[in-house]
C-alpha positions as CSV (number, residue, x, y, z in Angstrom):
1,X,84.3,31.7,-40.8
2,X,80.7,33.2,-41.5
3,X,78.4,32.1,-39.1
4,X,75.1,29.6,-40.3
5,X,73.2,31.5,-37.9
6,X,72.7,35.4,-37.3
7,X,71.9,36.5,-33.7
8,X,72.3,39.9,-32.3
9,X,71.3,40.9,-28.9
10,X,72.1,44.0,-27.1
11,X,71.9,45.2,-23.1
12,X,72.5,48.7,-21.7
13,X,74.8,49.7,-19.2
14,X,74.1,51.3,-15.7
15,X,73.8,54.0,-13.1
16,X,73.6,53.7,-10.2
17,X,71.0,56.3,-7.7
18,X,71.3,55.2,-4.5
19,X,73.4,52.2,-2.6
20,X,76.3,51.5,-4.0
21,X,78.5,49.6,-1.9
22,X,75.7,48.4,-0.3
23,X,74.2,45.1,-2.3
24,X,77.3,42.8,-1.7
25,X,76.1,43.4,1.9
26,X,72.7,41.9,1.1
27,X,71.0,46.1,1.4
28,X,69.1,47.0,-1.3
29,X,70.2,48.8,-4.3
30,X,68.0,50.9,-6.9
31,X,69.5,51.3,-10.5
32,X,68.5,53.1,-13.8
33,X,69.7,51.9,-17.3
34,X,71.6,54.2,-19.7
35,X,70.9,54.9,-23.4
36,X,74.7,53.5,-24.4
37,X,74.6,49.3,-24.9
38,X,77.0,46.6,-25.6
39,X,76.2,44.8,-28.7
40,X,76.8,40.8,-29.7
41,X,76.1,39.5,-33.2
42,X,77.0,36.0,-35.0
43,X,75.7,32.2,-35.4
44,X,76.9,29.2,-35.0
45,X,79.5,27.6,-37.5
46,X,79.8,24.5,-39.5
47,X,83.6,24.1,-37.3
48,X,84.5,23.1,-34.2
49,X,86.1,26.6,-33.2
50,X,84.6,29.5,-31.3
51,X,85.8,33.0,-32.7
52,X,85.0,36.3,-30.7
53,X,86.2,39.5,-32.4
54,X,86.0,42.7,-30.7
55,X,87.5,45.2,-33.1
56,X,86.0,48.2,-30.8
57,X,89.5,46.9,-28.5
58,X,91.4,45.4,-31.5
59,X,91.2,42.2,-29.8
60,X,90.6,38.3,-31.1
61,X,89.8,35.2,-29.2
62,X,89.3,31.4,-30.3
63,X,89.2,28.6,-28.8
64,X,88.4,24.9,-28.9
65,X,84.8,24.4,-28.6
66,X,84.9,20.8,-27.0
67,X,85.2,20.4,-23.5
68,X,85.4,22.6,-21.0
69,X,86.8,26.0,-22.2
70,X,90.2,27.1,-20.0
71,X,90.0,30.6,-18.7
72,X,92.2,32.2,-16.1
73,X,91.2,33.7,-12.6
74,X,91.5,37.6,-13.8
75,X,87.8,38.4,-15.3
76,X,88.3,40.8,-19.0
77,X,87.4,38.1,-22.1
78,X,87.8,35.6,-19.7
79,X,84.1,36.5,-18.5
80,X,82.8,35.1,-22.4
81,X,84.9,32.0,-21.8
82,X,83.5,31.5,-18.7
83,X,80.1,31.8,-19.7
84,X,79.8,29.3,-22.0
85,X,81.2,26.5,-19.4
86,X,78.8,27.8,-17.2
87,X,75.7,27.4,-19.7
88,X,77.2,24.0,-20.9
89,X,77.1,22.5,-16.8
90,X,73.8,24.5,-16.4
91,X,72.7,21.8,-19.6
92,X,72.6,24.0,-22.3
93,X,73.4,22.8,-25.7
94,X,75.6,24.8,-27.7
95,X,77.3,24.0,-30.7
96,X,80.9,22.9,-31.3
97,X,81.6,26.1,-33.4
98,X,80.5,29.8,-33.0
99,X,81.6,33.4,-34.7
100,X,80.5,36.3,-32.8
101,X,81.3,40.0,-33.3
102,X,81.3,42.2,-29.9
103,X,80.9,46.3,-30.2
104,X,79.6,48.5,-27.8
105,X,79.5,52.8,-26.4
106,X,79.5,51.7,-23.1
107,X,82.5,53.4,-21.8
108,X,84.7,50.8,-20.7
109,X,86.5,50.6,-17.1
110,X,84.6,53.6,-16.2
111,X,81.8,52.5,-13.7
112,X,78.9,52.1,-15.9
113,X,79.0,48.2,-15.8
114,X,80.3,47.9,-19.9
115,X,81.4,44.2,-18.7
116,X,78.3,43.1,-17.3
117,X,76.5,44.8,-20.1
118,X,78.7,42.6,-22.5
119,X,77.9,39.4,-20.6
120,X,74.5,39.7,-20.2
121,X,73.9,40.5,-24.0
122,X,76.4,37.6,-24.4
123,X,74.4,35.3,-22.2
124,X,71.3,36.4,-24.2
125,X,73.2,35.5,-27.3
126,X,74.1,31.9,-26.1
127,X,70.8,31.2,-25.0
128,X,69.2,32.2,-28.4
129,X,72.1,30.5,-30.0
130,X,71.0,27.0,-28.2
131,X,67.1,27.9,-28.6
132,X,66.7,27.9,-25.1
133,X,63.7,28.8,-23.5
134,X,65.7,31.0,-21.0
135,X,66.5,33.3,-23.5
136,X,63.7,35.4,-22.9
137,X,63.3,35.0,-19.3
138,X,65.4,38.4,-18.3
139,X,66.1,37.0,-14.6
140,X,67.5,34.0,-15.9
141,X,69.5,35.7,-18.1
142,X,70.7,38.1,-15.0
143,X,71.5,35.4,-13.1
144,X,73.6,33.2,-15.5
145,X,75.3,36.8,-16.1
146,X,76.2,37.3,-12.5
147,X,77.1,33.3,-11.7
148,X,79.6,33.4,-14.5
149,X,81.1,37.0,-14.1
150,X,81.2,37.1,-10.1
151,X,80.5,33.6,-8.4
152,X,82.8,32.0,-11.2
153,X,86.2,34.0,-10.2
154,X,85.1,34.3,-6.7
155,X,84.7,38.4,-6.8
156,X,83.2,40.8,-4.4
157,X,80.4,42.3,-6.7
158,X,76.8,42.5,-5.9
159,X,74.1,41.6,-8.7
160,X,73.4,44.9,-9.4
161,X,74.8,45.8,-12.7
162,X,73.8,42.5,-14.3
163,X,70.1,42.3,-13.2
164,X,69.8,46.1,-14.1
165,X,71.5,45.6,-16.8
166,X,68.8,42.6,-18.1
167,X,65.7,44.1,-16.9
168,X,66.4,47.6,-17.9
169,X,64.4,50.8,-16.3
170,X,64.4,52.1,-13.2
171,X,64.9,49.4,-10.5
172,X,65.4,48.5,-7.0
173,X,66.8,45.1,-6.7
174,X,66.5,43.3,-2.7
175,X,69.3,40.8,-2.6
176,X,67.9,39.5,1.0
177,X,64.6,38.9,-0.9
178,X,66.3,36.6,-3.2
179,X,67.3,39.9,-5.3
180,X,63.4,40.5,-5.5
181,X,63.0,43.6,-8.0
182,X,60.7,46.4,-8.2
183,X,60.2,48.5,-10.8
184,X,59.8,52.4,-10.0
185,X,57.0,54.3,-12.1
186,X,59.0,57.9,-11.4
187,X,59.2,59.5,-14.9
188,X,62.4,61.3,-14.4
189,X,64.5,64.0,-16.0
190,X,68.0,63.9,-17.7
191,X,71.1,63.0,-16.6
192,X,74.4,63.4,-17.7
193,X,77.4,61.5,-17.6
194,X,80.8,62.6,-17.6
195,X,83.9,60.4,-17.9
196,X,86.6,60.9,-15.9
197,X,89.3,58.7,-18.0
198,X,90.9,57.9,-14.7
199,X,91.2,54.3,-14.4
200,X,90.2,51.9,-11.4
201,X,90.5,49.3,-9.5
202,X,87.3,48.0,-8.9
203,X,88.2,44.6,-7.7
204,X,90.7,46.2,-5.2
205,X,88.0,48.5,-3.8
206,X,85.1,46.3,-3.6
207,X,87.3,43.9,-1.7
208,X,89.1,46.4,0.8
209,X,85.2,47.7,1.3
210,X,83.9,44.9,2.2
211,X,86.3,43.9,4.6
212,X,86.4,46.8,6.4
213,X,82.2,47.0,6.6
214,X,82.0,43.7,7.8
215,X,84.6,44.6,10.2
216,X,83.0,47.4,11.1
217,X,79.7,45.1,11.5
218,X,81.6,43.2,14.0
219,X,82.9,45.6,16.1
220,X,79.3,46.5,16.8
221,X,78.2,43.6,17.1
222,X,80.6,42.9,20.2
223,X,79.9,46.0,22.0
224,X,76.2,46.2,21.0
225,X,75.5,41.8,21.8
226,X,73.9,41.7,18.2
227,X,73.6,43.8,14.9
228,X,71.4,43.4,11.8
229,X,72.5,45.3,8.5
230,X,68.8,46.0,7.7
231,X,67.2,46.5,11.1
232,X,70.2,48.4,13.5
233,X,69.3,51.9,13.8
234,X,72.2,54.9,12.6
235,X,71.5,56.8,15.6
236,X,72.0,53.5,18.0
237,X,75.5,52.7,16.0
238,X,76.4,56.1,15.6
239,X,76.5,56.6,19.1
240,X,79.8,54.1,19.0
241,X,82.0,56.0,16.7
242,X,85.4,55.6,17.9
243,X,87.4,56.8,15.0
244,X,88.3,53.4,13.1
245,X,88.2,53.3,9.4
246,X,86.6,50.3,10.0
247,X,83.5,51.2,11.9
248,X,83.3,54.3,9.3
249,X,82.8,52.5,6.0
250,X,80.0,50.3,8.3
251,X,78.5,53.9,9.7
252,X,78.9,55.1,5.7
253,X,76.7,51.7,4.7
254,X,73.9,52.3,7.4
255,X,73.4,56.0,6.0
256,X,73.6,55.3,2.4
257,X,70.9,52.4,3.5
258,X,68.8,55.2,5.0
259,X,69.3,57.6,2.3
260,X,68.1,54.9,-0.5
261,X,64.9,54.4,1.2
262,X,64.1,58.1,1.2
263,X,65.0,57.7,-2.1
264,X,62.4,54.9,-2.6
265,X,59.8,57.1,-1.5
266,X,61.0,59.8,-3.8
267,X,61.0,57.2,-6.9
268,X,58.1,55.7,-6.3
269,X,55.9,58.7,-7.6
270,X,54.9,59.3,-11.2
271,X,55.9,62.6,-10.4
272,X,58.4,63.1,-8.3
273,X,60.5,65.7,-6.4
274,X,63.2,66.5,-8.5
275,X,64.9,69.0,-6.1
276,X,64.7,66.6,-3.5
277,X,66.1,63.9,-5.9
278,X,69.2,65.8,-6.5
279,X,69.7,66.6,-2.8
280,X,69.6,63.0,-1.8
281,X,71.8,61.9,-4.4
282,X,74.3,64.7,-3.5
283,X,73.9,63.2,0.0
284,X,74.7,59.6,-1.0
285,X,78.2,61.2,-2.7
286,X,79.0,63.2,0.2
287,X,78.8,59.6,2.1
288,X,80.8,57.9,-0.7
289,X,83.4,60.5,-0.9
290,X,83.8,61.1,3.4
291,X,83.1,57.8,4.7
292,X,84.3,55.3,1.7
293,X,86.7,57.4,0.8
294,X,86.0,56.8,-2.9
295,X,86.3,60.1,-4.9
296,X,89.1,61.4,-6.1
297,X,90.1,65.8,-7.2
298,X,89.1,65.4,-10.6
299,X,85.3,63.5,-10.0
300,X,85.0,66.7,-7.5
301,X,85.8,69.0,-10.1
302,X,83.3,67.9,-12.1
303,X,80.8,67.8,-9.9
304,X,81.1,71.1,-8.6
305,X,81.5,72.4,-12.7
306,X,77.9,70.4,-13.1
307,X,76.0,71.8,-9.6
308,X,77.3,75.3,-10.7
309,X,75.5,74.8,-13.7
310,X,72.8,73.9,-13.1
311,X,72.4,70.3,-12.0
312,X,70.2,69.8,-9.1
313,X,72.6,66.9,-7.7
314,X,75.0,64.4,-8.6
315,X,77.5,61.8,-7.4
316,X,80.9,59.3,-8.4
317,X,79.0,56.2,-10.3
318,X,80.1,53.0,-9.7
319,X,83.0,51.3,-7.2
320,X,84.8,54.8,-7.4
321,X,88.4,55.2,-7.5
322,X,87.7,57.0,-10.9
323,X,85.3,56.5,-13.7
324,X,82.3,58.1,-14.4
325,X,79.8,60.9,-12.5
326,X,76.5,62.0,-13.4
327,X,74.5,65.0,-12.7
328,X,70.7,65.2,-12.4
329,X,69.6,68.2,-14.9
330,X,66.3,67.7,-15.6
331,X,66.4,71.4,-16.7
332,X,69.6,72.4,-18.4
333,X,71.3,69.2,-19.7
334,X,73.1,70.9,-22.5
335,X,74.5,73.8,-19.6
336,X,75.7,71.0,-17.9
337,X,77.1,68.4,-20.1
């Protein structure tokens, strides 16, 4: 059915610098968008049928566009289904029938947030669709985007990927400020992104993670009498290393916390240190990679391949497990890529 309407919105996908792992633990993240974007496009119909063709992954969905929409509890298109019960209780009015085209070079399944690219230029589209006044409100848009592809299915993620993904830039996003963002003036160099094509499980990971932090949390909590994600000193926790996995993902989350606010300080100059970038960043993998344990041989390879080229730094992007890297090559991008 052609559509009445013609909408097309788009939103990037992500890197992240520093803190991954960390904003599901209510630390502070800072993100960059990428040049590569998820693309929506279509109008409202004349039926009462919603259509959503995505011919990038051969894939078709309709449904009845009364009611509330049924989805199941496993995230993938079920994320665009959700979305539009969540806008309808949230009291936006869209229409009984809809036709939407979804393409996108956001590699998919590879850590650089292609889903919550997708939903928050599908959010966007919804919103314009209904002439809402929140369609140009990018933290509205964010939210929605996080409510219906994390609160909705009751996953692990932070808000990371979807604010960064609506805001776009260079960011660092507070969820303990109620996910308060600043927007960092460093003019930076290129990076490039390589692909692993092995797959994940980022559900998996971010929930075995977060278990064993806050586990970890605990543990010092009961031999320290108190401890504070944002305020308890490495040194102090250090100092109670007994070998658990536990306690290490928690010691790994206290210096990746320290490591993004040196990074802060880095980023917030027009200007900044670009060696000292791409030793921090290293850093932060080294933590992912020891303490998280979420590297594998081949995102090693390529790291090592992209530092002996050239690249001043680099690290796994993403919940790990697979997925992408990038390298910080403000110098020799083509050497490196």
């Amino acid at each position: 059915m052609v559509p009445l309407t013609e909408i097309v919105t788009s939103a990037p996908g992500r890197v992240c610098l520093f803190g991954e792992h960390l904003d599901y633990l209510g630390l502070p993240v800072i993100a960059a968008a990428i040049g590569l974007r998820m693309q929506v496009m279509g109008g409202h119909t004349d039926g009462q049928e919603w259509i959503i063709d995505k011919p990038d992954l051969n894939e078709h969905d309709r449904f009845s566009g009364r009611g509330e929409v049924p989805y199941g509890l496993h995230g993938g298109g079920n994320f665009l289904r959700a979305a539009v019960n969540v806008l309808r209780r949230e009291g936006v009015a869209l229409p009984g029938g809809a036709h939407f085209h979804v393409r996108g070079n956001v590699p998919v399944q590879a850590g650089t947030s292609s889903s919550s690219a997708l939903q928050v230029a599908w959010i966007a589209a919804l919103l314009a669709l209904a002439e809402d006044p929140r369609a140009g409100d990018a933290e509205a848009i964010a939210r929605l985007a996080y409510v219906s592809e994390v609160h909705e299915f009751g996953h692990s993620g932070g808000v990371m990927d979807q604010y960064t993904s609506a805001l776009g830039g260079l960011v660092r996003i507070d969820p303990a400020r109620d996910n308060a963002v600043t927007r960092l003036p460093a003019r930076l160099g290129a990076f490039v992104l390589g692909n692993s094509k092995e797959p994940k499980d980022t559900q998996g990971i971010l929930s075995r993670l977060r278990r064993a932090a806050h586990g970890g949390a605990e543990q010092l909590r009961q031999r320290l009498g108190t401890f504070d994600w944002d305020q308890t000193p490495l040194a102090q926790a250090e100092e109670l290393a007994n070998g658990s996995d536990e306690l290490a993902v928690t010691l790994g989350a206290l210096r990746n916390r320290d490591l993004l606010e040196h990074g802060h300080r880095v980023l917030s100059r027009e200007e900044p240190d670009h060696a000292e970038l791409g030793r921090l960043l290293t850093a932060h993998h080294a933590v992912l990679r020891d303490a998280l344990g979420i590297s594998t041989p081949r995102i090693e390879r390529m790291l090592e391949a992209a530092l002996a080229a050239g690249a001043l730094g680099g690290k796994i992007n993403g919940s790990g497990g697979g997925g992408c890297m990038f390298a910080y090559a403000p110098d020799r991008p083509e050497d490196v890529a």
